[in-house]
C-alpha positions in Angstrom: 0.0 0.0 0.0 1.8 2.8 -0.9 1.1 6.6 1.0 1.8 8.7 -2.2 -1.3 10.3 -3.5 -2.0 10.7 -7.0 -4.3 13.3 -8.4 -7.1 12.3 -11.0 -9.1 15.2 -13.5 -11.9 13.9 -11.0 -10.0 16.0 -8.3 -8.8 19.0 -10.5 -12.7 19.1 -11.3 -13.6 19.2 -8.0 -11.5 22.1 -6.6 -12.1 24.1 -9.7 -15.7 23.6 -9.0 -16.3 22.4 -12.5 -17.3 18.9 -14.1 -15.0 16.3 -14.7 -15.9 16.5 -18.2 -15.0 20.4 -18.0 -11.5 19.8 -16.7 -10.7 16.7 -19.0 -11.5 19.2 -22.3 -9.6 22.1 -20.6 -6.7 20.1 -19.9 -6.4 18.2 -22.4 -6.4 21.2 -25.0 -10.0 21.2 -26.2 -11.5 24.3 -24.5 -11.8 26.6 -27.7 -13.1 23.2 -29.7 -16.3 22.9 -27.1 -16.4 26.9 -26.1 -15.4 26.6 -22.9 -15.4 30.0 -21.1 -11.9 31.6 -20.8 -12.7 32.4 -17.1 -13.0 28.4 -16.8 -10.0 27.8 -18.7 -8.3 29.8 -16.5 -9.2 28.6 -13.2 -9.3 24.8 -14.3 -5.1 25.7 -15.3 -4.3 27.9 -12.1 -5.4 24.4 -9.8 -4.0 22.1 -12.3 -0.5 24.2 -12.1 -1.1 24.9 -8.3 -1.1 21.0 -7.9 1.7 19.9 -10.5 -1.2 17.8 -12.3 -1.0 16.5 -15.8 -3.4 14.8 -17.5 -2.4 11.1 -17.9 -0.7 10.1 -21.1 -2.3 6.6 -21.0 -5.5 7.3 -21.4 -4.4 10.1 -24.1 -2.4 7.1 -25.9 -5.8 5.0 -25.7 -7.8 8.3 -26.9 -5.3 8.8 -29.9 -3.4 5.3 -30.5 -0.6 7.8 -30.4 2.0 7.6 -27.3 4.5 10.7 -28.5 7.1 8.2 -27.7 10.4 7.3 -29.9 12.9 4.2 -28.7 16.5 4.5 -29.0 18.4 1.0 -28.7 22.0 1.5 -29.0 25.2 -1.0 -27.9 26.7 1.1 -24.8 26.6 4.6 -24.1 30.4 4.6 -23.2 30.8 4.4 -27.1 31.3 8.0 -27.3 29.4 7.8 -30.7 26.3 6.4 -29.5 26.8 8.9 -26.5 26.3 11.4 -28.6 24.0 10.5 -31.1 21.8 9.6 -27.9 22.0 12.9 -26.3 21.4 14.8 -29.7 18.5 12.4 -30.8 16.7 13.4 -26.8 16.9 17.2 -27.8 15.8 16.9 -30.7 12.7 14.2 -29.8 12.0 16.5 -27.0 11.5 19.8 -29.6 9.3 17.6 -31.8 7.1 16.5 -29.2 8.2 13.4 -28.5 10.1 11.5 -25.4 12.6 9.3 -26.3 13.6 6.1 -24.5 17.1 5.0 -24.8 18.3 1.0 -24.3 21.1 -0.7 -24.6 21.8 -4.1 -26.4 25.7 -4.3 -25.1 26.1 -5.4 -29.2 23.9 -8.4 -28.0 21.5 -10.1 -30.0 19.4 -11.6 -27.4 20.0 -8.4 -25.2 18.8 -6.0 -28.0 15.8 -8.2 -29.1 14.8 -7.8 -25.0 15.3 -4.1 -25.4 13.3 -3.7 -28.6 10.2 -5.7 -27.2 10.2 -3.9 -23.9 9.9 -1.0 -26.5 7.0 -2.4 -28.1 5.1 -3.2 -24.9 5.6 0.4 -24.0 3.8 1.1 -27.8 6.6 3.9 -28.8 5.9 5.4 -32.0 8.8 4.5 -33.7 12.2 2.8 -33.3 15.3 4.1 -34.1 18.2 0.8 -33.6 22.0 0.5 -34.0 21.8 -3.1 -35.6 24.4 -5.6 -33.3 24.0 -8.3 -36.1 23.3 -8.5 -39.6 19.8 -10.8 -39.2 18.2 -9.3 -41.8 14.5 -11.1 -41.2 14.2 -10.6 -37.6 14.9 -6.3 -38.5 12.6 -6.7 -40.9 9.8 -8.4 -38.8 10.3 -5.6 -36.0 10.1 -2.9 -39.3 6.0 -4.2 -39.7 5.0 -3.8 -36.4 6.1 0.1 -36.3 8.3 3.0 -38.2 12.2 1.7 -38.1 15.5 3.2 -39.3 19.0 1.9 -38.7 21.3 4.8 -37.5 24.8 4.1 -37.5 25.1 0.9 -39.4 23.1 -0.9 -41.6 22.0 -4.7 -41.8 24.2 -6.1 -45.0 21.3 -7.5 -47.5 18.1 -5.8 -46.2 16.6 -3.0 -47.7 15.8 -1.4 -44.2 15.9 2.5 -44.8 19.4 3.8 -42.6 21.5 6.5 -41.7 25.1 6.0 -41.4 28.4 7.5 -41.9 30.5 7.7 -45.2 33.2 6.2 -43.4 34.9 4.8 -46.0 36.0 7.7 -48.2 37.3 9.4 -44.8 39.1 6.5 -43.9 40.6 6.0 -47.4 41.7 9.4 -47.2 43.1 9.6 -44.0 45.0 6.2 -44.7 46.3 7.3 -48.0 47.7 10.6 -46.8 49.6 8.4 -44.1 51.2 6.1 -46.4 52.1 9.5 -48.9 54.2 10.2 -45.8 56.4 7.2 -46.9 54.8 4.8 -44.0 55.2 1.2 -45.0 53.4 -0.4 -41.7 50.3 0.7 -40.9 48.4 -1.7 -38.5 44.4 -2.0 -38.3 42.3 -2.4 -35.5 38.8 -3.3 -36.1 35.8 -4.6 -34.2 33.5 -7.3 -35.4 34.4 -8.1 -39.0 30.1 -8.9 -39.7 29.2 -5.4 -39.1 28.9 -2.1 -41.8 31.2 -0.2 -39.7 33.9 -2.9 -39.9 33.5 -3.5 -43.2 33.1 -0.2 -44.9 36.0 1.2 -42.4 38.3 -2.0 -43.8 37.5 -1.1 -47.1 38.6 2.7 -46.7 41.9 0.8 -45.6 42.8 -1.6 -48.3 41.3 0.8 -50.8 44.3 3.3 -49.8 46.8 0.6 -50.2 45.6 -0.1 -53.1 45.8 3.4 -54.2 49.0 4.1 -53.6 50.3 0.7 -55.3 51.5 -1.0 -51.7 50.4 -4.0 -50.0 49.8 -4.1 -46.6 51.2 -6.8 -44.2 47.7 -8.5 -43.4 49.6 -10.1 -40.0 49.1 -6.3 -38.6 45.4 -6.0 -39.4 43.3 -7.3 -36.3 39.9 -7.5 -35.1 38.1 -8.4 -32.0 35.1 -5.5 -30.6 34.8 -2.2 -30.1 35.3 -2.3 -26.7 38.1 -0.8 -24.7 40.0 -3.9 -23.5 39.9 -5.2 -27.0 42.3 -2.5 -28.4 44.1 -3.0 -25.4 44.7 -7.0 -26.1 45.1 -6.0 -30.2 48.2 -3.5 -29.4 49.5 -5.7 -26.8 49.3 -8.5 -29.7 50.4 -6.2 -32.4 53.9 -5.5 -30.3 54.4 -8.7 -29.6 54.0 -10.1 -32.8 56.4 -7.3 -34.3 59.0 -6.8 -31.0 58.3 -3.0 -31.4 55.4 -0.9 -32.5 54.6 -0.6 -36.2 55.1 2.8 -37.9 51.7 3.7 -37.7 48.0 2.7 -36.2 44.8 2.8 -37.2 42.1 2.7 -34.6 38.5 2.1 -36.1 37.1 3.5 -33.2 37.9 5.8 -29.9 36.9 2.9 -27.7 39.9 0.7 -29.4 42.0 3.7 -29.5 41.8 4.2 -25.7 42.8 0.7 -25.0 45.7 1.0 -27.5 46.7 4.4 -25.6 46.2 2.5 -22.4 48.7 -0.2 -23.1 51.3 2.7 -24.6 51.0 4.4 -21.3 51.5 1.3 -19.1 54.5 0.3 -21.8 56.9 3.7 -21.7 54.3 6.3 -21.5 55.0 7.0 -25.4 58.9 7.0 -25.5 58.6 4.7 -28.2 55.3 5.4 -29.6 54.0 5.2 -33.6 54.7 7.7 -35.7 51.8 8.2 -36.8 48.5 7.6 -34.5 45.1 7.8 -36.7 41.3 7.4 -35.3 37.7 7.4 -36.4 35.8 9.2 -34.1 37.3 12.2 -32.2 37.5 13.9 -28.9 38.4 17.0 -27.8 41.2 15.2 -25.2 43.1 13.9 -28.2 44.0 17.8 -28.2 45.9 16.8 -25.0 47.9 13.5 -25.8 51.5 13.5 -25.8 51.1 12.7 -29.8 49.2 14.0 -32.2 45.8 12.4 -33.3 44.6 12.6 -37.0 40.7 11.3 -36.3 37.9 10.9 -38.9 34.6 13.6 -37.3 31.7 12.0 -37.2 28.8 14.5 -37.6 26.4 13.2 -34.8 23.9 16.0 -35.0 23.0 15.1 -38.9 23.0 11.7 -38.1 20.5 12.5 -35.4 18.3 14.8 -37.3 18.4 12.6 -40.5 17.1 10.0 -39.0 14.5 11.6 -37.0 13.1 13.3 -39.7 12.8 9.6 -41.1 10.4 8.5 -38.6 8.6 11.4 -39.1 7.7 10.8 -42.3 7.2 7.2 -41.8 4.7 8.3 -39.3 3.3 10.6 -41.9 3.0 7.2 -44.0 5.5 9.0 -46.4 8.3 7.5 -48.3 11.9 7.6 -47.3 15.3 6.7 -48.8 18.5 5.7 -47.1 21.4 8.3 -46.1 25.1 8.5 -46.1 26.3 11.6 -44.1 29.6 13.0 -44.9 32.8 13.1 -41.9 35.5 15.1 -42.2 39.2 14.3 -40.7 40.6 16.3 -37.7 44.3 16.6 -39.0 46.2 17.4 -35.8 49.7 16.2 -37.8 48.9 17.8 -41.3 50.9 16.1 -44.0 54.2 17.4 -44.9 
C-alpha cells in the first residue's frame, strides 16, 4: 500500500468547481473546440499548475493510438558515438514532441531483441536501432510492427531505410595521406568483422593501399570489438608479434584507440610510440595527448536529425530513402 497520492481530472474538477468533463477538455487542450469560457480555462489551469497535475498520457495514448514516444536501442553509451548520437536524438525528440527512451543491447543479439520488445510493450511510435548483427528477417519483422530506421550501421542485404556515416571515403583518405608520408606499416584495429562499420571502415583501408600501389602486411590487421579492453589485447598482440610498434596505427574506433593508448602508457608512457596515431571518431582530449591524433569527425547532429526526420515521415505514411552523411578528418599532424 503505498502513502503517495495521485491526483485524477476527477479531483482538479472538483477544486475548480467544475465537471470532470469540463476539466478533461480544458486540460487536455479542447476548450476553444467545445467553447469553454476563458474564465473556466483559466481557473481549471491555475489548480492544475497549483497542484503539479497533468493529465495522464495513457488514457491520451488509448484516446489517440498515439504515445509521443520514440525508442533509441544502441550498444553502450560509453561508445562515445552512441553517447552522442543519444543525447542529440533526446533534444531533438524532446522539440518535436516526443520523449525518447534510450536502451542498450551491449552489441547483444538476445539483449537487443529484449530491449526492442520492452519498447513495443511500452507502444513507442517508432524505433530508431544500432543493428548488433546483420539478421536481416528478424529487423525486418520488427520494421512491420512500427516506423524503423538503422542509424549508425546498416544490416548487410536488407533493404531497411538507414543513416550512417560515409566512413569509407574518410578513412581511405586519411589512410592514403599516411602512407604519402612514406609509411610502409600501418596496423588495423577493427571490431567485429560482420558489421557495416567494420566493413566499410576495412575497405577505406585496403582501398588506400591499393591506391598508392603497396600491400599491406595482413599479420598487422586485427579485429576483436569495439570495446576498450579489446584495443588494449590487439596492441599488446600487435607489439608482440612485431618486437616493437609498427610505424603507424589505425584505430576504427575511440573505444579501441583508448585501450591502445592505455597499453602505450603502461609500456613507456610513449617514449617509443608510432609515428603516426590515426582514429575514427574524435574527442576533444586527443588535443591533449603526448602525440598528435589525426581522427575521422563523425557528424552526430545530422545523423541525429536525418534519421528523426525519417520517422517522421514514416509516421506521416510517407516514403523515405537511405542516407550516407559526410565526416571530415581532424588533422592534428597535417601532412608534410
Amino acid at each position: 500500500m503505498t502513502n503517495y497520492q495521485r491526483l485524477t481530472i476527477a479531483d482538479i474538477a472538483k477544486l475548480a468547481g467544475v465537471s470532470k468533463t469540463t476539466a478533461s477538455m480544458v486540460l487536455n487542450g479542447r476548450a476553444e473546440q467545445y467553447r469553454i469560457a476563458a474564465s473556466t480555462v483559466e481557473r481549471v489551469r491555475q489548480v492544475a499548475a497549483e497542484h503539479h497535475f497533468q493529465p495522464s498520457t495513457s488514457a491520451r495514448l488509448l484516446r489517440s493510438r498515439r504515445s509521443e514516444t520514440l525508442g533509441l536501442v544502441v550498444p553502450e553509451l560509453s561508445n562515445l558515438a552512441h553517447a552522442l548520437l543519444a543525447q542529440t536524438l533526446e533534444a531533438l525528440c524532446r522539440e518535436a514532441g516526443f520523449q525518447l527512451f534510450i536502451m542498450c543491447s551491449n552489441d547483444q543479439a538476445e539483449l537487443e531483441t529484449k530491449a526492442v520488445e520492452q519498447l513495443l510493450a511500452r507502444q513507442v511510435d517508432g524505433l530508431m536501432l544500432v543493428p548488433c548483427s546483420n539478421n536481416a528477417k528478424l529487423y525486418a519483422k520488427w520494421s512491420k510492427r512500427l516506423p524503423l530506421v538503422l542509424v549508425d550501421r546498416r544490416v548487410i542485404d536488407s533493404n531497411l531505410p538507414f543513416v550512417v556515416t560515409d566512413a569509407e571515403e574518410q578513412v581511405f583518405t586519411l589512410i592514403e595521406q599516411t602512407l604519402a608520408q612514406g609509411v610502409n606499416e600501418i596496423a588495423y584495429f577493427g571490431g567485429q568483422m560482420t558489421l557495416s562499420p567494420s566493413i566499410d571502415r576495412l575497405a577505406g583501408y585496403h582501398n588506400a593501399w591499393r591506391s598508392a600501389a603497396k600491400t599491406p602486411d595482413e599479420k598487422l590487421i586485427f579485429h576483436r570489438d569495439y570495446q576498450q579492453h579489446s584495443g588494449y589485447a590487439m596492441m599488446t598482440e600487435c607489439y608482440k608479434q612485431l618486437g616493437r610498434y609498427p610505424e603507424a596505427i589505425f584505430a576504427a574506433s575511440i573505444s579501441l584507440l583508448e585501450g591502445a593508448l592505455a597499453f602505450m602508457n603502461e609500456h613507456d608512457q610513449f617514449q617509443t610510440a608510432p609515428q603516426y596515431l590515426l582514429c575514427f571518431d574524435d574527442h576533444r582530449l586527443l588535443d591533449c595527448m603526448p602525440r598528435p591524433i589525426n581522427a575521422i569527425v563523425q557528424d552526430s547532429a545530422q545523423l541525429a536529425k536525418q534519421s528523426l526526420t525519417r520517422i517522421m515521415a514514416l509516421l506521416a505514411s510517407e516514403p523515405i530513402d537511405s542516407a550516407w552523411i559526410p565526416a571530415r578528418i581532424n588533422w592534428r599532424q597535417k601532412p608534410r
